[in-house]
Structure formats: structure tokens, C-alpha cells
VOGUNU-388371 format. One record per residue (C-alpha): residue number from 1; residue in three letters; z, x, y. Coordinates in nm, 3 decimals. Layout:
! VOGUNU-388371
<r><pos>NUM</pos><code>ALA</code><c3>Z</c3><c1>X</c1><c2>Y</c2></r>
...
***
This chain:
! VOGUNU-388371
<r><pos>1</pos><code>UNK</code><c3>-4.671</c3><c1>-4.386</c1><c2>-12.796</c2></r>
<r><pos>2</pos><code>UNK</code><c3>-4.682</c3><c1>-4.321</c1><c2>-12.433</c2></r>
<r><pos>3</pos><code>UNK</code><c3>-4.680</c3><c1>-4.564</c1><c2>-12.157</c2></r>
<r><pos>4</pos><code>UNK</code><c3>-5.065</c3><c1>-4.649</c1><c2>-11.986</c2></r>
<r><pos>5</pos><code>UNK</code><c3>-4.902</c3><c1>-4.715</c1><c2>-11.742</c2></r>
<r><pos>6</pos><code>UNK</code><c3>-4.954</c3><c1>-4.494</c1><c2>-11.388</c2></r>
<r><pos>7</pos><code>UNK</code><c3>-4.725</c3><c1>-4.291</c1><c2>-11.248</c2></r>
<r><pos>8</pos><code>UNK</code><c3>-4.687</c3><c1>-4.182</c1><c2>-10.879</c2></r>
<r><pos>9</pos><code>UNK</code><c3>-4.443</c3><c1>-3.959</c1><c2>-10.774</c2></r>
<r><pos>10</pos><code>UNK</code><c3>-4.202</c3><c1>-3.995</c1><c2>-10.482</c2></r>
<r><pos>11</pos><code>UNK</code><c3>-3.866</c3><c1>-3.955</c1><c2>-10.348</c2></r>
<r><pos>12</pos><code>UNK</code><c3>-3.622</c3><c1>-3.862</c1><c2>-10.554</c2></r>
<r><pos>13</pos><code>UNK</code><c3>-3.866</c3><c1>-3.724</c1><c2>-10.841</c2></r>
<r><pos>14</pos><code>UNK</code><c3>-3.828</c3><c1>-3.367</c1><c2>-10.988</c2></r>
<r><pos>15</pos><code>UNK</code><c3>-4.102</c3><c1>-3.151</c1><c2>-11.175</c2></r>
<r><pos>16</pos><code>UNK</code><c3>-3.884</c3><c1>-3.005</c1><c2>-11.480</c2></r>
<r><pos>17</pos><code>UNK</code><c3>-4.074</c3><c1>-2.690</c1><c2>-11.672</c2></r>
<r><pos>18</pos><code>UNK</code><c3>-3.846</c3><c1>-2.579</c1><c2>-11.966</c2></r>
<r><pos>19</pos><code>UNK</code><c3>-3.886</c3><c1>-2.246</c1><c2>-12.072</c2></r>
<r><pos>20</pos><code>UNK</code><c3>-4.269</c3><c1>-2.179</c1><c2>-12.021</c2></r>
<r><pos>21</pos><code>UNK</code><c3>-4.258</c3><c1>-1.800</c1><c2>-12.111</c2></r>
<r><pos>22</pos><code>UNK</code><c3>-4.532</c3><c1>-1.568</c1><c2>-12.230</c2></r>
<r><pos>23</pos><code>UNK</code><c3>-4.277</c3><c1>-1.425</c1><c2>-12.541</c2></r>
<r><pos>24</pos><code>UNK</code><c3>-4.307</c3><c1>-1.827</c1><c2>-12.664</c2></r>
<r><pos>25</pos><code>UNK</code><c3>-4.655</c3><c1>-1.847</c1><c2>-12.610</c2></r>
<r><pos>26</pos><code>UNK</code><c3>-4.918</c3><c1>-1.699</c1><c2>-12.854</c2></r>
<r><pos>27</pos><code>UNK</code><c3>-4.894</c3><c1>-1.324</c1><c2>-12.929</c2></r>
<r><pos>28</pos><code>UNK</code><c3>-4.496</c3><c1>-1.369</c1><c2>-12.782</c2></r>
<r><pos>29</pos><code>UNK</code><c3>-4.255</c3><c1>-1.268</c1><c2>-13.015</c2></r>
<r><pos>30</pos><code>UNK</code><c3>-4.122</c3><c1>-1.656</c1><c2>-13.063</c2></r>
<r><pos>31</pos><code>UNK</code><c3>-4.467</c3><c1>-1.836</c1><c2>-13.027</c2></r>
<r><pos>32</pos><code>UNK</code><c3>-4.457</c3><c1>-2.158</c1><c2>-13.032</c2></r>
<r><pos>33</pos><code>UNK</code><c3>-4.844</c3><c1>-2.295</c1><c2>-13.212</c2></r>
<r><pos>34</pos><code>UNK</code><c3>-5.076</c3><c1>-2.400</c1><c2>-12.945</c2></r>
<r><pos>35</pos><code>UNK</code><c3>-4.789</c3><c1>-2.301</c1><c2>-12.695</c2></r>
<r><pos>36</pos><code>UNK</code><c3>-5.045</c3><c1>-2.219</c1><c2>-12.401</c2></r>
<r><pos>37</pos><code>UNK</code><c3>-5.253</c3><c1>-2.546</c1><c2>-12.443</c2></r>
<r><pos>38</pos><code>UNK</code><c3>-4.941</c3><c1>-2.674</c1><c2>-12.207</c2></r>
<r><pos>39</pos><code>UNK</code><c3>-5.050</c3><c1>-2.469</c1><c2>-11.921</c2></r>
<r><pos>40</pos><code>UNK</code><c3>-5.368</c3><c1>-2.673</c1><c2>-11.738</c2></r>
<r><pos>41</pos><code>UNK</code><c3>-5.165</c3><c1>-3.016</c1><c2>-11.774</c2></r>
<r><pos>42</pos><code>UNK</code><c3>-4.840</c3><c1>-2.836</c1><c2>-11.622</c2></r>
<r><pos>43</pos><code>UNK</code><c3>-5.015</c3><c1>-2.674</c1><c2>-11.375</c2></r>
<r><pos>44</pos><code>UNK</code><c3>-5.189</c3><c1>-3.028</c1><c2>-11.289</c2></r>
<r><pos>45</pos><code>UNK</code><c3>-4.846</c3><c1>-3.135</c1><c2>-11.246</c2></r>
<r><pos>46</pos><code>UNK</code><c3>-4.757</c3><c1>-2.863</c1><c2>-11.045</c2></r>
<r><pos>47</pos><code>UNK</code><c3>-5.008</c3><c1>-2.942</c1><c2>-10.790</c2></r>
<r><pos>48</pos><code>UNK</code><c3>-4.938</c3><c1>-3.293</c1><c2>-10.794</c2></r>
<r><pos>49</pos><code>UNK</code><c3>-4.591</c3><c1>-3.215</c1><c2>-10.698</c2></r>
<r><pos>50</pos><code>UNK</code><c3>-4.688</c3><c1>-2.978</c1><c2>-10.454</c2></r>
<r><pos>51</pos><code>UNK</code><c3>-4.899</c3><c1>-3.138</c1><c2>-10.233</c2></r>
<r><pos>52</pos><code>UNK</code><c3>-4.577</c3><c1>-3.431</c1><c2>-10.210</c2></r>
<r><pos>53</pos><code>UNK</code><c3>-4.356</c3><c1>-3.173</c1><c2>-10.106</c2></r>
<r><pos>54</pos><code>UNK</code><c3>-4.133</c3><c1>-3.243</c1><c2>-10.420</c2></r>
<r><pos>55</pos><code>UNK</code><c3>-3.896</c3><c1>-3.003</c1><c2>-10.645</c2></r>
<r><pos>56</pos><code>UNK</code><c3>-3.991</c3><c1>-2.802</c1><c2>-10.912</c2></r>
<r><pos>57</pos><code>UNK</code><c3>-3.779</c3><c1>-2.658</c1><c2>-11.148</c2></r>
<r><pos>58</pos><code>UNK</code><c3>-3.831</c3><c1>-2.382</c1><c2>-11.389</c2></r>
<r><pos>59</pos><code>UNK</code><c3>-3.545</c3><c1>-2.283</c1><c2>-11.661</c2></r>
<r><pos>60</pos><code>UNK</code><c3>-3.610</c3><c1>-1.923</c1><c2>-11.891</c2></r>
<r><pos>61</pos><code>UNK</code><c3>-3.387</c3><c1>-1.774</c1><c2>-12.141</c2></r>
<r><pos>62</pos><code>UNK</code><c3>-3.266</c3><c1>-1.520</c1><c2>-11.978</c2></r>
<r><pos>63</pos><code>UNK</code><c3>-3.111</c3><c1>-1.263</c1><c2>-12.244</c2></r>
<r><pos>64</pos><code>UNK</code><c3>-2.910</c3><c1>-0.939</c1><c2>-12.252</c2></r>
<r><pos>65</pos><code>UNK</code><c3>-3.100</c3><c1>-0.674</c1><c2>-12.543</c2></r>
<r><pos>66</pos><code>UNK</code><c3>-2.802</c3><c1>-0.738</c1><c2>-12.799</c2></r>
<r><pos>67</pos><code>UNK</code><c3>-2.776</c3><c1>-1.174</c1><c2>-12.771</c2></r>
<r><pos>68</pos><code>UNK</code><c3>-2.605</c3><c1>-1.381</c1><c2>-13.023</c2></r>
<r><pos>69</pos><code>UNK</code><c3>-2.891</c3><c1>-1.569</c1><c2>-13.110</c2></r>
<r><pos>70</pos><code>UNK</code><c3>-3.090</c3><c1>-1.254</c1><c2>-13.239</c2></r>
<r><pos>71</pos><code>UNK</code><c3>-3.141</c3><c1>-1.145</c1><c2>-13.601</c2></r>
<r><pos>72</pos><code>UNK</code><c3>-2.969</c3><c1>-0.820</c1><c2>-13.536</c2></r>
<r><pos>73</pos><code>UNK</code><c3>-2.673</c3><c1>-1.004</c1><c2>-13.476</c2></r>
<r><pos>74</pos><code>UNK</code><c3>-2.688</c3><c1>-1.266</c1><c2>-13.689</c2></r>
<r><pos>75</pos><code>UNK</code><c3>-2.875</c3><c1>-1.501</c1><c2>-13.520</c2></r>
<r><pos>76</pos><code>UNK</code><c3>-3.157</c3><c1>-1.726</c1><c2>-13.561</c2></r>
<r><pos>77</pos><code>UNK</code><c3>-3.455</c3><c1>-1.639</c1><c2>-13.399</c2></r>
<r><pos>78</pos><code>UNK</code><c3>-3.592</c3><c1>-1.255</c1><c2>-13.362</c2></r>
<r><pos>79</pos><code>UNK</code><c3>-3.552</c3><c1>-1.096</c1><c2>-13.032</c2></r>
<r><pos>80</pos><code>UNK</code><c3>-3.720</c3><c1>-1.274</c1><c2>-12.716</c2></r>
<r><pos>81</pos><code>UNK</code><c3>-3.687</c3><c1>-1.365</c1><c2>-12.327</c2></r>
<r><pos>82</pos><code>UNK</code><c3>-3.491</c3><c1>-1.000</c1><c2>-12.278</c2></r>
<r><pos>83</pos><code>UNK</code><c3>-3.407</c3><c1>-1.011</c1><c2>-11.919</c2></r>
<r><pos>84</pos><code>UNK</code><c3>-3.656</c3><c1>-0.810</c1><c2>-11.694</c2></r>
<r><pos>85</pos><code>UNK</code><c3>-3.932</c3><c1>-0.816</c1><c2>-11.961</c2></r>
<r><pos>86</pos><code>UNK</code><c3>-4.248</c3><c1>-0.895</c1><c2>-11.971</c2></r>
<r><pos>87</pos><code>UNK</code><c3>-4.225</c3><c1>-1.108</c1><c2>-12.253</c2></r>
<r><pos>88</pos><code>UNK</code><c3>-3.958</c3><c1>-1.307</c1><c2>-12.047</c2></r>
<r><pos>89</pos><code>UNK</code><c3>-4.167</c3><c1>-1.377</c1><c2>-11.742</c2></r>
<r><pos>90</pos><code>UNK</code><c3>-4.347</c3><c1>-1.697</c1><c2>-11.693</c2></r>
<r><pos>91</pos><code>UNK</code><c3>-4.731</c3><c1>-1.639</c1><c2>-11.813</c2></r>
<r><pos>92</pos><code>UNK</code><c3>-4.982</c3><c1>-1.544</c1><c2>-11.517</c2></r>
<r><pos>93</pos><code>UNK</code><c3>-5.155</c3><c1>-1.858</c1><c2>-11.547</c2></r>
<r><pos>94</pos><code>UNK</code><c3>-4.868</c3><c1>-2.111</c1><c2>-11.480</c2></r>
<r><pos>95</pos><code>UNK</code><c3>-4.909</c3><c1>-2.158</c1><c2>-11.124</c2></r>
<r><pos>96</pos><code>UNK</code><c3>-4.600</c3><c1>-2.172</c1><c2>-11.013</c2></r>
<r><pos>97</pos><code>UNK</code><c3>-4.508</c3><c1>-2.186</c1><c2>-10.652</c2></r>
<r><pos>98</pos><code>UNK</code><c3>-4.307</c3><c1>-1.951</c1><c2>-10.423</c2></r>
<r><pos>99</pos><code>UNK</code><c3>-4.023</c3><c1>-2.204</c1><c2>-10.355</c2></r>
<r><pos>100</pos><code>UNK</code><c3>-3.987</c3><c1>-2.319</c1><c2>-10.755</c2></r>
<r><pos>101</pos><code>UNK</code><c3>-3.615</c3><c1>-2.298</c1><c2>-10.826</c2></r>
<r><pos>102</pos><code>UNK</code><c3>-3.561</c3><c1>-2.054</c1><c2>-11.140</c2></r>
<r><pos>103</pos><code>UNK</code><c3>-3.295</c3><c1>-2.149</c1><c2>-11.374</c2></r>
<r><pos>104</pos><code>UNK</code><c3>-3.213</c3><c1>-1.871</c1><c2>-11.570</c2></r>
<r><pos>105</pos><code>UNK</code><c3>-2.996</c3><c1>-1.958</c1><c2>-11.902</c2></r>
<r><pos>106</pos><code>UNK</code><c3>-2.798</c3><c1>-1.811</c1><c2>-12.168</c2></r>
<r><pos>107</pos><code>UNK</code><c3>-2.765</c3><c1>-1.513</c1><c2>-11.958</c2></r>
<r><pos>108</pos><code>UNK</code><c3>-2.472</c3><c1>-1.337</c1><c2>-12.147</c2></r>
<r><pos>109</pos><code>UNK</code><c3>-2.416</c3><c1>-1.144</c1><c2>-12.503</c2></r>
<r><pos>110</pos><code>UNK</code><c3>-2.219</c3><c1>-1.438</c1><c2>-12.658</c2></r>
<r><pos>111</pos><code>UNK</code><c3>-2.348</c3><c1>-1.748</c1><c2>-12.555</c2></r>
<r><pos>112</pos><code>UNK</code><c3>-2.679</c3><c1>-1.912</c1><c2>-12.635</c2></r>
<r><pos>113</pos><code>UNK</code><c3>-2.824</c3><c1>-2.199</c1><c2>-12.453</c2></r>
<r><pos>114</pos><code>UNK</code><c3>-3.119</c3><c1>-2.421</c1><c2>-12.564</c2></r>
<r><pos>115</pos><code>UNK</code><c3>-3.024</c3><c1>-2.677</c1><c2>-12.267</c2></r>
<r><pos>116</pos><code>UNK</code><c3>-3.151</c3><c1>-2.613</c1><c2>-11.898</c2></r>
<r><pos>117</pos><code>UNK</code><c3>-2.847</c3><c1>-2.731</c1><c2>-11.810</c2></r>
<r><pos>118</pos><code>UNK</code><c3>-2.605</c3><c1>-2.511</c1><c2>-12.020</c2></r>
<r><pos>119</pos><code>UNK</code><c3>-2.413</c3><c1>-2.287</c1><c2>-11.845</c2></r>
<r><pos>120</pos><code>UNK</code><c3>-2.627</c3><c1>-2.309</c1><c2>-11.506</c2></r>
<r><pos>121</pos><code>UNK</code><c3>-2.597</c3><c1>-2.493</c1><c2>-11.238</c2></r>
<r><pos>122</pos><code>UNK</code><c3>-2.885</c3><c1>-2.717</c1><c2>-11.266</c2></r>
<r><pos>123</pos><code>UNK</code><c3>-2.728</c3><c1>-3.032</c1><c2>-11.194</c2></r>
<r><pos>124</pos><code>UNK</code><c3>-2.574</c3><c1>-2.937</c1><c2>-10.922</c2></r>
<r><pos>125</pos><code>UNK</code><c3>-2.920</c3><c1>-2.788</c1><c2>-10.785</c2></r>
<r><pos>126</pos><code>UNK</code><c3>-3.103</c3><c1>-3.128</c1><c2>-10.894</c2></r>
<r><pos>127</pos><code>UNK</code><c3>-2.817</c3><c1>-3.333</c1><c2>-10.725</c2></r>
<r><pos>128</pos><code>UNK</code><c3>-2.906</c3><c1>-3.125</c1><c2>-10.409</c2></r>
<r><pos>129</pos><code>UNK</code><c3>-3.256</c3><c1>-3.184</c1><c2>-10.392</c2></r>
<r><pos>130</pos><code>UNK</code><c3>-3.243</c3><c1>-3.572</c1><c2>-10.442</c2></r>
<r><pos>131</pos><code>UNK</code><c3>-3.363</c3><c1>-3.559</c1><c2>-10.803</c2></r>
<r><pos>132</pos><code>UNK</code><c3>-3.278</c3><c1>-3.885</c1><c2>-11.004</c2></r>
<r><pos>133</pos><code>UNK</code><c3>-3.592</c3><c1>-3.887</c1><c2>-11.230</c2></r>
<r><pos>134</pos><code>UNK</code><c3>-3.721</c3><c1>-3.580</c1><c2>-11.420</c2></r>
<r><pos>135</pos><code>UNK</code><c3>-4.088</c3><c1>-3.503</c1><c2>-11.547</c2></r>
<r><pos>136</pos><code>UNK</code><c3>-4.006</c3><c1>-3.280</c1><c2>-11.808</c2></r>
<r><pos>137</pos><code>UNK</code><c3>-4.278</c3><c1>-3.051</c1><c2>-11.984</c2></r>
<r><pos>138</pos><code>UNK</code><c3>-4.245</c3><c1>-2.705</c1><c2>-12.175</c2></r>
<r><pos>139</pos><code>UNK</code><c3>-4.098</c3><c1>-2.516</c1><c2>-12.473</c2></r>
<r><pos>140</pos><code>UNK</code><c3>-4.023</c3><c1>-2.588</c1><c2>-12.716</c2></r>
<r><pos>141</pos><code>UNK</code><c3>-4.037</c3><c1>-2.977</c1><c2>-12.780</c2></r>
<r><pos>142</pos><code>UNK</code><c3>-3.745</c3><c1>-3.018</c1><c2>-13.085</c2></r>
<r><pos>143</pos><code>UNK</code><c3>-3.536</c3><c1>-2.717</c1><c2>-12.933</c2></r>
<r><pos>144</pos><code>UNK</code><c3>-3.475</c3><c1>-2.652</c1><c2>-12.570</c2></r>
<r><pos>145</pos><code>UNK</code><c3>-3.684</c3><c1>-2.966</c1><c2>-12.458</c2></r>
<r><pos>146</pos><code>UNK</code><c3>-3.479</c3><c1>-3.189</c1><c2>-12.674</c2></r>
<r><pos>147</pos><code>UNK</code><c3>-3.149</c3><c1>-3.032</c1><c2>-12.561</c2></r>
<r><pos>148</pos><code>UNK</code><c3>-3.236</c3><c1>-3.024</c1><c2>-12.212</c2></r>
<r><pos>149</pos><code>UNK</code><c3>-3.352</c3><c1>-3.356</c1><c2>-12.186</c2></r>
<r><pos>150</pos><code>UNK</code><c3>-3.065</c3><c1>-3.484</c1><c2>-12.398</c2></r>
<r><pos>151</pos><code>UNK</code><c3>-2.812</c3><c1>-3.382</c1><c2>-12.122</c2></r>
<r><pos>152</pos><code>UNK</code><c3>-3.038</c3><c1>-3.478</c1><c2>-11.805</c2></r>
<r><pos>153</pos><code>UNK</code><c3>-2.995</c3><c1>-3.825</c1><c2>-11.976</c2></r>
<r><pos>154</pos><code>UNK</code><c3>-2.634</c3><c1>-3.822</c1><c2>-12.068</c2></r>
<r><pos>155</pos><code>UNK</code><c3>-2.603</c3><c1>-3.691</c1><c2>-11.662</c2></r>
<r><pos>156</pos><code>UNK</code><c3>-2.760</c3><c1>-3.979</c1><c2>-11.562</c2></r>
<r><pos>157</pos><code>UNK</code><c3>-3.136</c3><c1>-3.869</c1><c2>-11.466</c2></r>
<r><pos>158</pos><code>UNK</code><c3>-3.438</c3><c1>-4.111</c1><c2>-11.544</c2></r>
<r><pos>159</pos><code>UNK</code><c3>-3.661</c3><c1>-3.886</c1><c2>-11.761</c2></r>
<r><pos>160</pos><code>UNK</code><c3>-4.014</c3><c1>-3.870</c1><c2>-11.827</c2></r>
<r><pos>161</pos><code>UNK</code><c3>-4.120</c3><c1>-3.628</c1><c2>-12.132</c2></r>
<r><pos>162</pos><code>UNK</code><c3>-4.518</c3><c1>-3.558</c1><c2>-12.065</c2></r>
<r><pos>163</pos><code>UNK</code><c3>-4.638</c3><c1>-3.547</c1><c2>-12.433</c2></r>
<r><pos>164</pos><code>UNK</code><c3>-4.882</c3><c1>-3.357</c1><c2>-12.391</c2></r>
<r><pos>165</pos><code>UNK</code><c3>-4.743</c3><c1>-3.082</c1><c2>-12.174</c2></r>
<r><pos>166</pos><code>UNK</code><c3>-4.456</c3><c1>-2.979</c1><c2>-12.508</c2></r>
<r><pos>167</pos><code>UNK</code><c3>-4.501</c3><c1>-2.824</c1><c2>-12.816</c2></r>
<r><pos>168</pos><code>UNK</code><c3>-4.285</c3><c1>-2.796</c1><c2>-13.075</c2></r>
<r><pos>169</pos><code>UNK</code><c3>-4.182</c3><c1>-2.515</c1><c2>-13.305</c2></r>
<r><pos>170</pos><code>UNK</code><c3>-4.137</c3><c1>-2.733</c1><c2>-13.627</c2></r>
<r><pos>171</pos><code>UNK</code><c3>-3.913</c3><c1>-2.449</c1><c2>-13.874</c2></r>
<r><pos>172</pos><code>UNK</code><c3>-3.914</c3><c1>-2.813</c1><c2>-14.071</c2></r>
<r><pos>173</pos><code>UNK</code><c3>-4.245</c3><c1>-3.012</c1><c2>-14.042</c2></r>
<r><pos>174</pos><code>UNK</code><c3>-4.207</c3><c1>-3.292</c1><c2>-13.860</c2></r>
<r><pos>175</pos><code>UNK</code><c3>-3.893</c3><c1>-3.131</c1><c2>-13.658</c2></r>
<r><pos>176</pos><code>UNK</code><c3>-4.132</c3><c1>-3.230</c1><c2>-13.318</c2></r>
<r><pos>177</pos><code>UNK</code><c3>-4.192</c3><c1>-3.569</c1><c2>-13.418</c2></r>
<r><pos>178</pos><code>UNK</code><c3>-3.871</c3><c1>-3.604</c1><c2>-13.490</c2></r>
<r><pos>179</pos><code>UNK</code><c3>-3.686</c3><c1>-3.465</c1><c2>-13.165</c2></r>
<r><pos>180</pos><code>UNK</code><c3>-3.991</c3><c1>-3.678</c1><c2>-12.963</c2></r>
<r><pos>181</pos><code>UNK</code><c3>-3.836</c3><c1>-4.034</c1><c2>-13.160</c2></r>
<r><pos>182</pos><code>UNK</code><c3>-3.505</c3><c1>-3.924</c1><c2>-13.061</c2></r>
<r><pos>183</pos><code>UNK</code><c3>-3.602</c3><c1>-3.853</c1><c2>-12.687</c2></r>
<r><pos>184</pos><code>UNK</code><c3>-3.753</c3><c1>-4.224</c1><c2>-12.684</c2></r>
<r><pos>185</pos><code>UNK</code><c3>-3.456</c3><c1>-4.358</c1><c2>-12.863</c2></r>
<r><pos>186</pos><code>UNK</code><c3>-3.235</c3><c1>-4.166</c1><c2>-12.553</c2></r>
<r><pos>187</pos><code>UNK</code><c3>-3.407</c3><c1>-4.359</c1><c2>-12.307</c2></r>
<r><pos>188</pos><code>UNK</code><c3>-3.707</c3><c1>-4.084</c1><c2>-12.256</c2></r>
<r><pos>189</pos><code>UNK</code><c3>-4.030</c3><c1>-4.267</c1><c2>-12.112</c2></r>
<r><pos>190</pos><code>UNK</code><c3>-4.356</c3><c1>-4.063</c1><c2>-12.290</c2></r>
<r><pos>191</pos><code>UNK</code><c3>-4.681</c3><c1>-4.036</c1><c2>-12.069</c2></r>
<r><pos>192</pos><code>UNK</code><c3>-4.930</c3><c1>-3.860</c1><c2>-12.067</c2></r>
<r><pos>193</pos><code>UNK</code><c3>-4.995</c3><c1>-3.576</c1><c2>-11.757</c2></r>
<r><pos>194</pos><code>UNK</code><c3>-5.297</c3><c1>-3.758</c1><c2>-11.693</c2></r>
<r><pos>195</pos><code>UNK</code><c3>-5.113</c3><c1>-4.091</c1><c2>-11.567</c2></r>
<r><pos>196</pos><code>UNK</code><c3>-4.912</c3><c1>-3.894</c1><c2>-11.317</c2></r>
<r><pos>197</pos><code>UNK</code><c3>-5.150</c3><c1>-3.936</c1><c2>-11.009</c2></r>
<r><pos>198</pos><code>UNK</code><c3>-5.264</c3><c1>-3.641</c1><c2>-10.818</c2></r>
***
């Protein structure tokens, strides 16, 4: 369960959005269920962080036409997130500022990443900005969510997963649940968006 507690944030906080994109939201060609009810609590966040003057971070998949994690080439998933598509750019309604830092990830034919932080140089751009505690939202909860916020802990970073800002694919019912218990059991604090003050 998440924490009643409130959260302010401050120094040293990051705003982490994993892989908001419209091909993983509904009608995308990966949609995630109820993929877009994320939006108004992210973009809540968003403002929040905003008005502080504090980091946001955005990661996308980021792929070449013929990636390794397609079904044409034996992959897992059908084609998505093509670079310089339309169904790779963040959705018109996430209100993303002019200064967010993009992260884009598993840019190349032969390497797939479901971590924010494989392949890129998000640490090192965190580090930069002062970030030691991540609020993490996006897509999708027991994939890139899990992954990413799997190595922002193993790197050291106090995380924060907003519940209700991540949604989960679940190929296995239950998968979200799951990768949420395993987040916690990480050392992942769950709250809601609507403890984060604005």
C-alpha cells in the first residue's frame, strides 16, 4: 500500500517519466490498458516540479525500423517507438516542458533496453543535476518501470514509484502486481501523486 504520508519536493529530487509514448498508449501499436489514465497525475507532477525549478526526465524507446525486439526479427513485442514517428513521440497531452531532458534508449538494431538507464547516460545526467531521489511514473509498470527503477536503486537513488501514475502490461495476470511487490521489496516507497504537494 502506499505511504499517507506527504511528500514535498526539494533539492536534490528528480521527476522520472519512463516511456510515456502515444504507440503504448491506447490505439498505439503496444498499448498498455488504461495507459493514458497516467497522463493528468503526471502532468500534476510535472507542474509541481516545475514551479520548484526541479529536473524532469523523460526516457522513450527510441528504435531503428528493423530492432531486435520486433516480431520480424524474432522478437517479442510487434513493431513500436520507430525513431522519428509519430507513434514514438510523447502524446500531446503530457505537458512536458521545454527544458525536460529526453533520454532516448535502445537506439540501435541489436540491442534492446527496457531500463532508462541502459545504454544512456542517465546517471551521469541525474548525477549532474543533483538528483538523489527519483519520482518515477510511466510505462509500463512490470517492464521498463521495473527495470528502470531496479537500476536507479542498485545506483544508489532513493525512489518513489507513484502508483497511480504506472500501468502495467500484464502478458501474465498479475505480472504488475508482481513487479510493484518487487519494487517495494527493492526499497521503492509507493505514494500516491496526490501526496506530492503542489
Amino acid at each position: 500500500m502506499p505511504s499517507d504520508a506527504p511528500t514535498t519536493p526539494r533539492a536534490g529530487d528528480a521527476l522520472l517519466l519512463v516511456d510515456v509514448q502515444n504507440d503504448f498508449l491506447p490505439g498505439g501499436n503496444l498499448a498498455v490498458s488504461h495507459g493514458d489514465e497516467i497522463i493528468p497525475p503526471l502532468n500534476r507532477l510535472i507542474q509541481s516540479f516545475s514551479r520548484r525549478s526541479l529536473p524532469i526526465f523523460a526516457t522513450r524507446d527510441w528504435h531503428p525500423p528493423q530492432h531486435c525486439s520486433f516480431h520480424e526479427q524474432a522478437g517479442p513485442w510487434p513493431p513500436h517507438c520507430v525513431a522519428g514517428t509519430q507513434g514514438a513521440a510523447f502524446p500531446a497531452n503530457l505537458a512536458l516542458p521545454h527544458d525536460t531532458a529526453i533520454v532516448s534508449k535502445a537506439t540501435t538494431v541489436d540491442q534492446d533496453a527496457y531500463s532508462g538507464f541502459g545504454g544512456t547516460e542517465l546517471h551521469y545526467q541525474l548525477r549532474g543535476a543533483g538528483a538523489r531521489r527519483l519520482f518515477v511514473g510511466g510505462l509500463a509498470t512490470d517492464y521498463c518501470v521495473l527495470n528502470t527503477v531496479r537500476d536507479a536503486v542498485a545506483k544508489g537513488y532513493e525512489v518513489l514509484l507513484l502508483t497511480d501514475a504506472v500501468r502495467a502490461v500484464d502478458v501474465q495476470p498479475g505480472d504488475g502486481d508482481r513487479a510493484v511487490d518487487e519494487m517495494q521489496k527493492l526499497g521503492a516507497s509507493l505514494i500516491a501523486s496526490a501526496q506530492v504537494a503542489d
